[in-house]
SERO-4910 file (N, C-alpha, C, O; in steps of 0.05 Angstrom, whole numbers):
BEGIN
 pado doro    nc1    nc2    nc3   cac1   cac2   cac3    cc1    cc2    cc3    oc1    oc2    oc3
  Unk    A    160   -199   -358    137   -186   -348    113   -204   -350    108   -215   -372
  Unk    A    100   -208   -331     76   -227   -324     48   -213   -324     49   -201   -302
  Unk    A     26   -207   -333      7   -199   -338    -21   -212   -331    -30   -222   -352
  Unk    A    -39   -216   -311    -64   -232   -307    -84   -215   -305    -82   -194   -292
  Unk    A   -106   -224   -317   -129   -213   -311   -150   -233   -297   -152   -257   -303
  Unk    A   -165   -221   -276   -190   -236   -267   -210   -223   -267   -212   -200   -276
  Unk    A   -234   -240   -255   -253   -216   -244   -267   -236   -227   -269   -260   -232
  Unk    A   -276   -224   -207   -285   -228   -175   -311   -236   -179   -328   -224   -192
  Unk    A   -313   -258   -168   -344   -274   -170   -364   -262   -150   -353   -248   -133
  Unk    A   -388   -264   -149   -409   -249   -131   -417   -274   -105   -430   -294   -110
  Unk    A   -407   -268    -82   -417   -274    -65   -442   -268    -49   -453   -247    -48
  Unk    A   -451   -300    -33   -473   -296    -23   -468   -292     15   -446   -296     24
  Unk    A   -488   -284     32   -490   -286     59   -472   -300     72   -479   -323     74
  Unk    A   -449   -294     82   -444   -269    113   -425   -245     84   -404   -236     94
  Unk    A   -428   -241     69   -412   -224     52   -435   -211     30   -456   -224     26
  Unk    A   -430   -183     14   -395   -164     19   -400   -164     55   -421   -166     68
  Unk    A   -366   -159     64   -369   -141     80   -388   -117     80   -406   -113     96
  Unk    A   -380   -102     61   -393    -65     60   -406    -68     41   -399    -68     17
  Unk    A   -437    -72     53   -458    -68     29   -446    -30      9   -435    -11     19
  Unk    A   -452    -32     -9   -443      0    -26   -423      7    -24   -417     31    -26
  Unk    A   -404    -15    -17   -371      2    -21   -359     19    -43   -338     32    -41
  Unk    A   -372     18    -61   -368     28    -81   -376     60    -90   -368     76   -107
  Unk    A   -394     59    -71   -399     78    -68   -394    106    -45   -395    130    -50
  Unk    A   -386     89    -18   -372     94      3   -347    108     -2   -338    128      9
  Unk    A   -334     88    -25   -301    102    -37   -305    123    -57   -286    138    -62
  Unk    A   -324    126    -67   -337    158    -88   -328    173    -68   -309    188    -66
  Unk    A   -356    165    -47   -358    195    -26   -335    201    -10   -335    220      6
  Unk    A   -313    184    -15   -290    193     15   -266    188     -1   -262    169    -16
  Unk    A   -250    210      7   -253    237     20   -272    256     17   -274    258     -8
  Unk    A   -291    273     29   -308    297     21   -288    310      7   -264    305      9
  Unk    A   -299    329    -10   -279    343    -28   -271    369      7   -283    377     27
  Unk    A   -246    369     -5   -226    395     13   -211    376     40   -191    380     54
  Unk    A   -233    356     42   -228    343     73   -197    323     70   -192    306     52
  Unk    A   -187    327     84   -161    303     91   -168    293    118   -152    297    137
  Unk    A   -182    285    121   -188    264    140   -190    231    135   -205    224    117
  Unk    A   -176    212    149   -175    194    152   -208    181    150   -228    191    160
  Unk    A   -207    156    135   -232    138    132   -227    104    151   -215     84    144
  Unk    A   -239    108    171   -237     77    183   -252     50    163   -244     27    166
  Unk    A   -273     58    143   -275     41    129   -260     31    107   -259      7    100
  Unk    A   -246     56     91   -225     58     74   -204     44     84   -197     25     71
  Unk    A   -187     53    114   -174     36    130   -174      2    125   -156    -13    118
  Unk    A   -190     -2    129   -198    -35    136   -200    -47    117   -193    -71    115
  Unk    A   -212    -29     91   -218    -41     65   -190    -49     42   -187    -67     25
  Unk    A   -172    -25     54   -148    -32     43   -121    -37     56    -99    -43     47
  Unk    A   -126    -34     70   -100    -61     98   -110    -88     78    -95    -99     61
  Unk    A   -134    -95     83   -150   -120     70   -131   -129     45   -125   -152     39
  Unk    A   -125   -109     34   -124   -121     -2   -101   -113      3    -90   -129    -11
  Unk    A    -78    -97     18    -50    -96     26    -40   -125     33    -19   -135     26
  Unk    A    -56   -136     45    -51   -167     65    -55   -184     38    -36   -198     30
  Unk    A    -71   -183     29    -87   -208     17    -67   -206    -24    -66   -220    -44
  Unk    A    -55   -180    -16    -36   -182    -50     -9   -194    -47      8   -195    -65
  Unk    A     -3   -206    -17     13   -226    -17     12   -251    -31     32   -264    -37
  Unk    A    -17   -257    -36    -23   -281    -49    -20   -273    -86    -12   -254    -99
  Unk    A    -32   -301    -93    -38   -295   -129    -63   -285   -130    -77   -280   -110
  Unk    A    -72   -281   -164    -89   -261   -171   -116   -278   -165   -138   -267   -164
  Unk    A   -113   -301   -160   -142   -320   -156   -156   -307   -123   -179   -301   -117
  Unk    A   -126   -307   -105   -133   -300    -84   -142   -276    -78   -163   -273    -66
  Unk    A   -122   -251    -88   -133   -226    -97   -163   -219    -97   -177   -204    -83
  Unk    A   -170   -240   -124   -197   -223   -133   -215   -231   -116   -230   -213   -110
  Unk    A   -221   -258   -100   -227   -278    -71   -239   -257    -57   -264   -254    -55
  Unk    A   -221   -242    -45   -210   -222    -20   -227   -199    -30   -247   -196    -15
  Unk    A   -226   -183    -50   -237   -154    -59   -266   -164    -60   -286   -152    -51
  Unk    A   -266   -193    -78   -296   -201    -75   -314   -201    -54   -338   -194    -55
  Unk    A   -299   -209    -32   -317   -214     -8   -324   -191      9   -343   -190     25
  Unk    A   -302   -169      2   -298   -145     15   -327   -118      9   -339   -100     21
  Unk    A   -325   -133    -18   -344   -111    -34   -347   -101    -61   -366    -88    -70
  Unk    A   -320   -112    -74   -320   -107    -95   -331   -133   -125   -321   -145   -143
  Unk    A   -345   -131   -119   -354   -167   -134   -367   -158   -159   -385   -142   -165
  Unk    A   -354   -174   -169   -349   -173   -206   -330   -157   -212   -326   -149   -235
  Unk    A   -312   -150   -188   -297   -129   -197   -274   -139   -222   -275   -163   -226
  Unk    A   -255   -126   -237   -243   -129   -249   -210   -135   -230   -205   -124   -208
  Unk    A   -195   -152   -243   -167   -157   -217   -151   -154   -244   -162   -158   -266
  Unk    A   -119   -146   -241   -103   -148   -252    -69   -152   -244    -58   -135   -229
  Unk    A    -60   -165   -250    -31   -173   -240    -13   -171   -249     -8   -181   -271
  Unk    A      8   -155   -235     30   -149   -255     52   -159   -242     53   -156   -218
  Unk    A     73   -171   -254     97   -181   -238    113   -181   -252    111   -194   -273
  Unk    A    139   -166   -244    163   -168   -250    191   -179   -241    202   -162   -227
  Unk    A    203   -198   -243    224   -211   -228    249   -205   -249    250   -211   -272
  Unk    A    265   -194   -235    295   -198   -242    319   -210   -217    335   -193   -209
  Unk    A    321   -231   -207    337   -236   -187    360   -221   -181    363   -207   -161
  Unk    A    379   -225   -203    406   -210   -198    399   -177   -193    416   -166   -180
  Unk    A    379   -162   -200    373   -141   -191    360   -130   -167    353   -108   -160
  Unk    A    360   -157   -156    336   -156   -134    311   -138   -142    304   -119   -128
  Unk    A    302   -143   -158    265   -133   -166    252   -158   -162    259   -180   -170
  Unk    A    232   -152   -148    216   -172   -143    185   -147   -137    181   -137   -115
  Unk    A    173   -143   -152    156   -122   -161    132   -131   -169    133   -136   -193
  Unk    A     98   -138   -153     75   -146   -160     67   -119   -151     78   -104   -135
  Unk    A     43   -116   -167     22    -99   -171     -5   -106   -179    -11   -118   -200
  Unk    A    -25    -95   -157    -55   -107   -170    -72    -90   -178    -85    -83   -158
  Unk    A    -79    -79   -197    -99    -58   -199   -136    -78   -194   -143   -100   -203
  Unk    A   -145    -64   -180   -172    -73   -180   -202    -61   -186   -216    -54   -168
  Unk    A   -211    -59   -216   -231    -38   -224   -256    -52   -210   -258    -75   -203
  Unk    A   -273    -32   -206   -296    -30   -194   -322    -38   -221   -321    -23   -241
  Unk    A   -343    -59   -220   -352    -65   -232   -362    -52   -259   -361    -59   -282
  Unk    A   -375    -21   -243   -380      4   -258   -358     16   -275   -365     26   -296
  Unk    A   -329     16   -268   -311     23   -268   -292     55   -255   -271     66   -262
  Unk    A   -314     60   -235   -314     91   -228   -297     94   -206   -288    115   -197
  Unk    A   -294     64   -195   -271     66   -175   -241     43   -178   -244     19   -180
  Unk    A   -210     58   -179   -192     33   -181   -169     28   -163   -154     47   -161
  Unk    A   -162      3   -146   -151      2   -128   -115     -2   -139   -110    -21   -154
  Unk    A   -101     10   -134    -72      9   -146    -68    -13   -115    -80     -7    -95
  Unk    A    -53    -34   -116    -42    -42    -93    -17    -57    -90    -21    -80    -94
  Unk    A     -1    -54    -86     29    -67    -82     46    -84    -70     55    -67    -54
  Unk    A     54    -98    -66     58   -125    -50     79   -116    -40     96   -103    -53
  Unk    A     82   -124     -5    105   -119      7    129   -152     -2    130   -168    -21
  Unk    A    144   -146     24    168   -167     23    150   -189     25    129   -192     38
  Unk    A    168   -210      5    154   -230     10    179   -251     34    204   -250     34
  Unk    A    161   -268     53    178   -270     74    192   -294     77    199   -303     99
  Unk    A    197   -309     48    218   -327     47    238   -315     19    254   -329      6
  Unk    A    235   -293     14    251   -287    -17    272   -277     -2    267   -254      4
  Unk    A    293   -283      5    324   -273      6    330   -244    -13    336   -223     -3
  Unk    A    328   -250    -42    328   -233    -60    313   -207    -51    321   -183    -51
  Unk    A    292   -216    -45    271   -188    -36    283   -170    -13    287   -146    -14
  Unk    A    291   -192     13    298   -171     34    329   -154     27    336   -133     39
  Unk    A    348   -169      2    371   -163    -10    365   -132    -14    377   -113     -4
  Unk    A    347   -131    -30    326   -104    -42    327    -84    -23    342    -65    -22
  Unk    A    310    -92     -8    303    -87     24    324    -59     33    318    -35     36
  Unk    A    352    -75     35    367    -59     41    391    -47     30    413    -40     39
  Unk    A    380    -48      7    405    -37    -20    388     -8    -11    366      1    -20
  Unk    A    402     -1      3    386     38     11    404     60    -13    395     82    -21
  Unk    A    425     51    -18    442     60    -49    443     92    -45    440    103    -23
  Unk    A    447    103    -66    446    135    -64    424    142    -88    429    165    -94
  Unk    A    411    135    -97    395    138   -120    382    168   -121    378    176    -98
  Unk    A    375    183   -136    358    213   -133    344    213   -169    352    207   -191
  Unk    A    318    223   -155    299    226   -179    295    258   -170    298    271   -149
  Unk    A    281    266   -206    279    302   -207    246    298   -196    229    283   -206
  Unk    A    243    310   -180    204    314   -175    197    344   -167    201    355   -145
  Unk    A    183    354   -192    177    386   -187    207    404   -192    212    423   -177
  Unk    A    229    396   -217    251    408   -224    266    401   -188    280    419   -179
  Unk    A    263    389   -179    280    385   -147    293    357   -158    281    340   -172
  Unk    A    327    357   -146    330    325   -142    320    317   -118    313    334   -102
  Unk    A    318    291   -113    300    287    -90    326    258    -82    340    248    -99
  Unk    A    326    251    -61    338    227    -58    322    197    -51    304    197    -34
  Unk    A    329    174    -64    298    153    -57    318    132    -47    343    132    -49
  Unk    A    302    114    -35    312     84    -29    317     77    -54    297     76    -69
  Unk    A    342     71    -64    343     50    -85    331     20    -93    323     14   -116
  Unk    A    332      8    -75    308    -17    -77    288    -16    -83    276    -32    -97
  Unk    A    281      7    -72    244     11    -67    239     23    -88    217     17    -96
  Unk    A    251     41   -103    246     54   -121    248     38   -156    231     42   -173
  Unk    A    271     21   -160    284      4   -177    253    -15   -182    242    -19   -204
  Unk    A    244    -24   -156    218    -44   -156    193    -25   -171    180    -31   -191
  Unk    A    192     -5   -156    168     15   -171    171     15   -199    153      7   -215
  Unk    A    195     24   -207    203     26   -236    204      0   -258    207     -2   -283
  Unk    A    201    -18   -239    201    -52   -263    178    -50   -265    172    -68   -280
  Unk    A    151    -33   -256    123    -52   -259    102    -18   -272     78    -16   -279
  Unk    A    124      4   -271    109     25   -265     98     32   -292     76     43   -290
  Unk    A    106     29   -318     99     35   -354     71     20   -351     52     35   -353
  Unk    A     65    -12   -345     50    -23   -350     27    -14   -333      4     -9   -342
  Unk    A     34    -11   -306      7      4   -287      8     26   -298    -15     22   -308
  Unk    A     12     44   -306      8     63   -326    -18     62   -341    -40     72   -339
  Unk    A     -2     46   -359    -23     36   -377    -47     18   -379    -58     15   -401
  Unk    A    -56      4   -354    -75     -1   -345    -94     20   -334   -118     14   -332
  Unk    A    -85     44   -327    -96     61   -306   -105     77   -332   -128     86   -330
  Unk    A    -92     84   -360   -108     97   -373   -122     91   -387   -136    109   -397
  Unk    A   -127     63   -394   -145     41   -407   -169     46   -385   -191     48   -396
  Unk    A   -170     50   -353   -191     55   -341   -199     85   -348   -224     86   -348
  Unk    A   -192    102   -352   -190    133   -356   -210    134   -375   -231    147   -372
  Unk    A   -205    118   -396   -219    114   -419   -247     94   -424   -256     87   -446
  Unk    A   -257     89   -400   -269     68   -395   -273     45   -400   -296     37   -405
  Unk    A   -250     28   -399   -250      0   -413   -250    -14   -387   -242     -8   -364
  Unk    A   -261    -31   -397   -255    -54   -370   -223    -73   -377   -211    -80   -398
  Unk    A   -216    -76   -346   -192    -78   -352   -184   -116   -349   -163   -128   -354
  Unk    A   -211   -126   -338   -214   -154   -340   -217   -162   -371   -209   -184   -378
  Unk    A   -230   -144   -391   -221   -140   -415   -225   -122   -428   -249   -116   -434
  Unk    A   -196    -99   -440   -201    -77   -452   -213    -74   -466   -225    -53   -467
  Unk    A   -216    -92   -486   -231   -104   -514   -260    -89   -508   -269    -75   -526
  Unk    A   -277    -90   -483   -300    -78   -473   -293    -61   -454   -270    -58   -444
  Unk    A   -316    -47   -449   -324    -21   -440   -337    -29   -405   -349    -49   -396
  Unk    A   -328     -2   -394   -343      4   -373   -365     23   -366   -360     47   -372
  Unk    A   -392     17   -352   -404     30   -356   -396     63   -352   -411     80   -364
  Unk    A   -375     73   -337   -362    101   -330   -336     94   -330   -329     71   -324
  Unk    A   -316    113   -338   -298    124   -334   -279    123   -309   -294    125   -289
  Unk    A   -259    123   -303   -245    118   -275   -251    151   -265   -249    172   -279
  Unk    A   -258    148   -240   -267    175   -216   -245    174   -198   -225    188   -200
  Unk    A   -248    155   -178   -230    151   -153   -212    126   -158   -221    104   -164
  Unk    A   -177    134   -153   -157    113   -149   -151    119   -121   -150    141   -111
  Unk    A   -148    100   -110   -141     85    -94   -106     81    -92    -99     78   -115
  Unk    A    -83     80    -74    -61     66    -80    -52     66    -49    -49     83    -31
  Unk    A    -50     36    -51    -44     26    -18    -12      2    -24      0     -5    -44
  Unk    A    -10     -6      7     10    -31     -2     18    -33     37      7    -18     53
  Unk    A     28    -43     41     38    -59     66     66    -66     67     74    -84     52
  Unk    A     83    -53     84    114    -57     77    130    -47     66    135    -23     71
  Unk    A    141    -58     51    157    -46     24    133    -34      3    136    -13     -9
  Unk    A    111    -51      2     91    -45    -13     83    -22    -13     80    -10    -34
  Unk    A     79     -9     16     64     17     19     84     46     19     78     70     19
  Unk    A    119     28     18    131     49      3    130     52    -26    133     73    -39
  Unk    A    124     28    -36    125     36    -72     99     51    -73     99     70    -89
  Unk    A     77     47    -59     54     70    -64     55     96    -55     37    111    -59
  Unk    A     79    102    -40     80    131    -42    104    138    -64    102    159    -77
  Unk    A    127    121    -68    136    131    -94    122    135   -117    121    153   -133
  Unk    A    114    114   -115     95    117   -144     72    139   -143     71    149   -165
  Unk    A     53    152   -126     46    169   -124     60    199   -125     53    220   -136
  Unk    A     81    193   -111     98    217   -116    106    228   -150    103    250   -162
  Unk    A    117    201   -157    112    199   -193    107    207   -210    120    214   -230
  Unk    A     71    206   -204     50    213   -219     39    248   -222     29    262   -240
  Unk    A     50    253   -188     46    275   -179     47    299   -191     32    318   -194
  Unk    A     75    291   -200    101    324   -210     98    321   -245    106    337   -261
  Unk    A     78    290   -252     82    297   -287     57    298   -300     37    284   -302
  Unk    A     67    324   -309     48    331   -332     30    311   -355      6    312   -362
  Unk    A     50    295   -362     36    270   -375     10    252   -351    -12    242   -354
  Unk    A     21    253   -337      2    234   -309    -22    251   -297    -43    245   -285
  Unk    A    -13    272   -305    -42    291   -290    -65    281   -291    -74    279   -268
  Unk    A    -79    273   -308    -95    258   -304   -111    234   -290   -134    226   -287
  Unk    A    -81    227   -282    -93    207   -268    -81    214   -238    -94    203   -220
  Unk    A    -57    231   -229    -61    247   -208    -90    264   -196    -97    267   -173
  Unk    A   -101    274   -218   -116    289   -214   -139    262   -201   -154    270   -183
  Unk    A   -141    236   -208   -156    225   -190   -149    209   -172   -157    187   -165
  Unk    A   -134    222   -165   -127    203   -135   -142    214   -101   -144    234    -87
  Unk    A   -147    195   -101   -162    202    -73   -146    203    -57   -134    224    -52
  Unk    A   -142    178    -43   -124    178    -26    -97    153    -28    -99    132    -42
  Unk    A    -75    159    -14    -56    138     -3    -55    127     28    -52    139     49
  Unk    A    -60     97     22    -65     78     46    -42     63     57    -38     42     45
  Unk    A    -29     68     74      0     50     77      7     37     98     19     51    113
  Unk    A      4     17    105     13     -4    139     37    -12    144     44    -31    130
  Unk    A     52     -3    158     73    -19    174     96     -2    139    110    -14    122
  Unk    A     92     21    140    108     21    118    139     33    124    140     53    138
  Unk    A    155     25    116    188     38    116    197     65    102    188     74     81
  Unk    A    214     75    115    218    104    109    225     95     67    231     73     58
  Unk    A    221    123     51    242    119     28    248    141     14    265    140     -3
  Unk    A    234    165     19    255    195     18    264    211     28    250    222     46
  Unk    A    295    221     22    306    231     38    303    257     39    292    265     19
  Unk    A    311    280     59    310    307     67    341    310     50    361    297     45
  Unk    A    329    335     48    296    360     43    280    345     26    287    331      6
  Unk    A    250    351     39    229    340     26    228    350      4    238    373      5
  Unk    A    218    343    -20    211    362    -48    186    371    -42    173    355    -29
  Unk    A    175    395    -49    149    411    -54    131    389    -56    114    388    -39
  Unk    A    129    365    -78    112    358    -90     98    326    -60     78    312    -61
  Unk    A    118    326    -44    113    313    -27     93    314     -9     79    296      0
  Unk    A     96    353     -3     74    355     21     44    368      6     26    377     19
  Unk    A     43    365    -29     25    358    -28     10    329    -36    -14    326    -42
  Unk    A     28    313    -35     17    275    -37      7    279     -9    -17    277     -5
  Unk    A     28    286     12     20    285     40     -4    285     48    -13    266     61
  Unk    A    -20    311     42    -49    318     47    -62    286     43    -80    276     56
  Unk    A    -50    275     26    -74    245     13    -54    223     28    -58    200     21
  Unk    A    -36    228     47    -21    202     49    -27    194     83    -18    207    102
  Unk    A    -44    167     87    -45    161    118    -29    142    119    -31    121    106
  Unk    A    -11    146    134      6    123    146     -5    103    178    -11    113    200
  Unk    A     -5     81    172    -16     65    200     13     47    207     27     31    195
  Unk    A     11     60    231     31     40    254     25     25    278     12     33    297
  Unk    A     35      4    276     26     -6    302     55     -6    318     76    -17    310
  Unk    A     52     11    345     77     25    365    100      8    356    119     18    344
  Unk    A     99    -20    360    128    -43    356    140    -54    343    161    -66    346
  Unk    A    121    -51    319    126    -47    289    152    -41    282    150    -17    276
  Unk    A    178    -48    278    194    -45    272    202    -31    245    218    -13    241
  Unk    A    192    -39    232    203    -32    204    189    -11    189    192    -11    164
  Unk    A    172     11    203    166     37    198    191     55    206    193     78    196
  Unk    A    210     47    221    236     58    226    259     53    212    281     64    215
  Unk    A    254     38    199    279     29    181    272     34    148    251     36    136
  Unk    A    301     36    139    332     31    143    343     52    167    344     77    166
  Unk    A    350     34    186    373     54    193    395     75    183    412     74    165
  Unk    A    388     97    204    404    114    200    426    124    182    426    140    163
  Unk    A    452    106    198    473     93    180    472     94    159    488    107    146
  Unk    A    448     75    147    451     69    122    443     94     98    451     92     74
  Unk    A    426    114    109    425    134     93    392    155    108    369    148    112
  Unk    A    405    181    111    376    192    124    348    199    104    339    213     86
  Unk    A    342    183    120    305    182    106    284    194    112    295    214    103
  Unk    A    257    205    122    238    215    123    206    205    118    198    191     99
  Unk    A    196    211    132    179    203    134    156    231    134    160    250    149
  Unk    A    132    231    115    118    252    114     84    239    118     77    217    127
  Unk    A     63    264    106     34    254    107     26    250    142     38    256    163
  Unk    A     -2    235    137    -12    229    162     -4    214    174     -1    193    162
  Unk    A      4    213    203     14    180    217     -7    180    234    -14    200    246
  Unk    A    -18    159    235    -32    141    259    -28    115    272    -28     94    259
  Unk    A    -25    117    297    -17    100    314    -39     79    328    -62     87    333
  Unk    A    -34     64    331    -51     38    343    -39     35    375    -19     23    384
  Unk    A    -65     58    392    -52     56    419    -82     46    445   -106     50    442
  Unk    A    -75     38    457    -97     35    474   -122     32    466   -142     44    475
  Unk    A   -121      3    434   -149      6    420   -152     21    406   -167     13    389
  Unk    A   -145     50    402   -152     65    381   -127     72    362   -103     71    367
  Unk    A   -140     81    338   -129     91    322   -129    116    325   -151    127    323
  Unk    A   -101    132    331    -94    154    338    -84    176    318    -78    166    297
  Unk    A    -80    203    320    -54    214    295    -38    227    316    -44    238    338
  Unk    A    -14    222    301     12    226    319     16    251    312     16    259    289
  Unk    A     21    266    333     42    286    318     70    298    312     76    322    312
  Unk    A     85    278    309    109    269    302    111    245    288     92    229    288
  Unk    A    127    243    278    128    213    256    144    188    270    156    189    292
  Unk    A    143    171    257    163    149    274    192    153    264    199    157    241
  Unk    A    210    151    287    239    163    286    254    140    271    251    115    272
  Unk    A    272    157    256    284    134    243    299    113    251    318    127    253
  Unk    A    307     90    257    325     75    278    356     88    268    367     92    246
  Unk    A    364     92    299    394     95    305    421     73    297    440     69    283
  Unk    A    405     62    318    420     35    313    424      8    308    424     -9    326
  Unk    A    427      2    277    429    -17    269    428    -50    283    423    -68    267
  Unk    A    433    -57    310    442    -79    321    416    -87    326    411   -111    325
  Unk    A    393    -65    334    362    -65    340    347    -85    327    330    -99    337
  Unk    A    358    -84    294    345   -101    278    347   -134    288    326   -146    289
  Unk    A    369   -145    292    370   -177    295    354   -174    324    344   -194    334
  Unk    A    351   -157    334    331   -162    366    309   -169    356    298   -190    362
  Unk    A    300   -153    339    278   -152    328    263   -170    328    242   -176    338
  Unk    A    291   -183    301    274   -206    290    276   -230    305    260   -248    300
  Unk    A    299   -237    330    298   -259    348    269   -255    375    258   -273    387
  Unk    A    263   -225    379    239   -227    392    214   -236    383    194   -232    398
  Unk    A    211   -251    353    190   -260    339    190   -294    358    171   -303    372
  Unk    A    213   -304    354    223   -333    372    227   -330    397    241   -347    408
  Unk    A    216   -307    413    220   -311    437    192   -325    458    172   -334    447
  Unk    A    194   -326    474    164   -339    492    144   -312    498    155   -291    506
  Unk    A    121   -313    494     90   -296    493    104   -271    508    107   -249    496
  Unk    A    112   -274    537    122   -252    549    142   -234    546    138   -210    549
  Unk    A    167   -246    538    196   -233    528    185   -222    498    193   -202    485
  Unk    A    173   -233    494    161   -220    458    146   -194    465    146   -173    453
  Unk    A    133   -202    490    109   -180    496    126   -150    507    118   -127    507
  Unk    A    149   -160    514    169   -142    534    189   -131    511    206   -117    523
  Unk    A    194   -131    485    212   -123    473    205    -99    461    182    -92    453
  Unk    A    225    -87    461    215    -54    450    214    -42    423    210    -18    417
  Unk    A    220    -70    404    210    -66    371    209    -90    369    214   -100    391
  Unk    A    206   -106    352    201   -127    339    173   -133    314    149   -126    311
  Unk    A    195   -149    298    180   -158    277    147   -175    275    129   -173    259
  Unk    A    151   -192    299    131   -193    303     95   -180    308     74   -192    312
  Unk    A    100   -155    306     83   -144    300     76   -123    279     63   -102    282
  Unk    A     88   -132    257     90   -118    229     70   -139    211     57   -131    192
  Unk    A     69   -161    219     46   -183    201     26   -166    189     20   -148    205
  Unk    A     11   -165    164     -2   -160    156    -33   -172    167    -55   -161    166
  Unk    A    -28   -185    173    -50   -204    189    -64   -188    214    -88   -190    220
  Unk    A    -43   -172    227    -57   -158    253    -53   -140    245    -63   -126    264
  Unk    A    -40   -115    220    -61    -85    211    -83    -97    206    -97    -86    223
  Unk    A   -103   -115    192   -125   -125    190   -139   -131    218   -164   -127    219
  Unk    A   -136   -133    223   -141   -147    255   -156   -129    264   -181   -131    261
  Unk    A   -138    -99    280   -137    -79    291   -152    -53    272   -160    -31    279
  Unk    A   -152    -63    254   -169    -38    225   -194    -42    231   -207    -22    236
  Unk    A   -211    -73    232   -230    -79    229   -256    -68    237   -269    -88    244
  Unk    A   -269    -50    240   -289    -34    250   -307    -60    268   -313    -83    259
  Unk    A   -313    -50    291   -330    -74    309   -357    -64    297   -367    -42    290
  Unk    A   -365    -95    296   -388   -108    281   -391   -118    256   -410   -130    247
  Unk    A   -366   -112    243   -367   -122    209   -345   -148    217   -327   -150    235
  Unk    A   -355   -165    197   -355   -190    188   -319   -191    188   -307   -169    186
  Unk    A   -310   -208    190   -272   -219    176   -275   -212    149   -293   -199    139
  Unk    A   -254   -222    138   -252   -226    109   -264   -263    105   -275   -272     85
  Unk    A   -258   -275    127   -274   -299    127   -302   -307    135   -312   -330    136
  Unk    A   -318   -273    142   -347   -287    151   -349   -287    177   -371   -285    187
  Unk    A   -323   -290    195   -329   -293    221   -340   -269    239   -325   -250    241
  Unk    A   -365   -268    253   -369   -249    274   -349   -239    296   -327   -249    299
  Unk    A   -358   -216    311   -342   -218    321   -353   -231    349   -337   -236    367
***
């Protein structure tokens, strides 16, 4: 187990992005409201994309975003022969009243990872006295990193700063946050699901705002448990239509589900669907997929899933509210 702490230096002009983000993430959700946040959107696609990197880069990214001086933390667990390959970033808010849980998808040269990927297994956890059925991969990864985010999240509870517990924050943790991209943004709904159904966690269920998830893959199976459709109320899912891998694992390999908010990236806008994305039928879809990434601008443009548009790079892209800055400063 690998453990880092940082904390996010204060940038000057074309940055933060969001003057008062910190305050923006207090106010949203309004209490009762489940409505979708386009700033919340953008703010954490952002730190979904950017927890592919290390914790230097991490805190970089939240810094420029809005969170500066914030507190960063890194957790990593590797077991190869198990295929775990499991990072987690918690990110406290200077004050400490707001904390970002965020989870790293596949990483896109680890063999081991995509191994993970599709070990879909038969695995079932109890949530709300229900067995429930999970992706085995996805779940196995949650579980290598999940004691220690734990225990970071109640060290914020308690108001410590988590860049160092040793000191204090000026408040107490208010609003969590838990996003991820991929595989990532399935361990943030397991892991929310988690926290959900236990009594020991209430606490820090009880502050969860919302769940943020891009391009994420199915990972529980039907019948839904009780405790799902109420994560749901807090859970937005973002797809972009060709996105392949909001449909997978295939079928075959074991039936999955998909719950919460879906929104679609259609004609420029961000849409809510009302139906979810279907699970893939058939398995052969996948190698199209991924050979329509190598195909020429048009045949890429003409394929009816592909990987190519799962990059973390373009949920960022397409999140970005017109008129605010990149993550690099650039206008639009």
């Amino acid at each position: 187990m690998k453990i880092e702490r940082r904390r996010a230096r204060v940038h000057s002009h074309p940055f933060p992005v969001y003057e008062n983000l910190v305050e923006h993430l207090l106010a949203s959700p309004p209490t009762g409201s489940v409505t979708r946040d386009a700033t919340v959107a953008h703010v954490l696609a952002t730190c979904s994309g950017y927890a592919y990197g290390d914790i230097e880069t991490m805190s970089e990214f939240t810094g420029r975003l809005g969170l500066e001086a914030s507190a960063c933390v890194g957790i990593t667990q590797i077991v190869d022969a198990m295929f775990i390959y499991s990072t987690a970033y918690l990110v406290q808010s200077r004050c400490g009243r707001v904390v970002i849980l965020c989870y790293r998808g596949t990483e896109t040269t680890n063999l081991g990872n995509w191994l993970g990927d599709a070990d879909v297994g038969s695995e079932s956890i109890t949530l709300g006295g229900e067995s429930v059925s999970v992706h085995s991969g996805f779940y196995r990864n949650v579980r290598a990193t999940r004691d220690p985010v734990i225990r970071e999240l109640m060290l914020a509870l308690k108001g410590r700063s988590l860049a160092d517990p040793e000191s204090r924050t000026d408040y107490p943790l208010e609003a969590l946050y838990v996003t991820g991209h991929s595989l990532g943004g399935a361990m943030a709904v397991l892991f929310s699901l988690g926290i959900a159904e236990s009594i020991e966690h209430r606490p820090i269920a009880q502050r969860l705002r919302a769940v943020y998830t891009f391009g994420q893959p199915l990972s529980v199976g039907e019948p839904l448990p009780a405790v799902a459709h109420e994560v749901g109320k807090k859970l937005f899912r973002h797809v972009i239509p060709r996105d392949i891998v909001p449909s997978l694992p295939p079928s075959p390999w074991g039936r999955l589900a998909h719950f919460g908010h879906e929104y679609r990236y259609e004609n420029g806008e961000w849409r809510q669907s009302e139906t979810p994305v279907a699970q893939l039928s058939n398995p052969r879809e996948i190698p199209r997929a991924f050979l329509s990434f190598f195909a020429a601008p048009k045949r890429r443009d003409a394929a009816r899933r592909s990987v190519a548009d799962h990059g973390p790079h373009l949920y960022i892209a397409v999140l970005r509210p017109k008129g605010r800055v990149t993550e690099f400063g650039d206008q639009d």
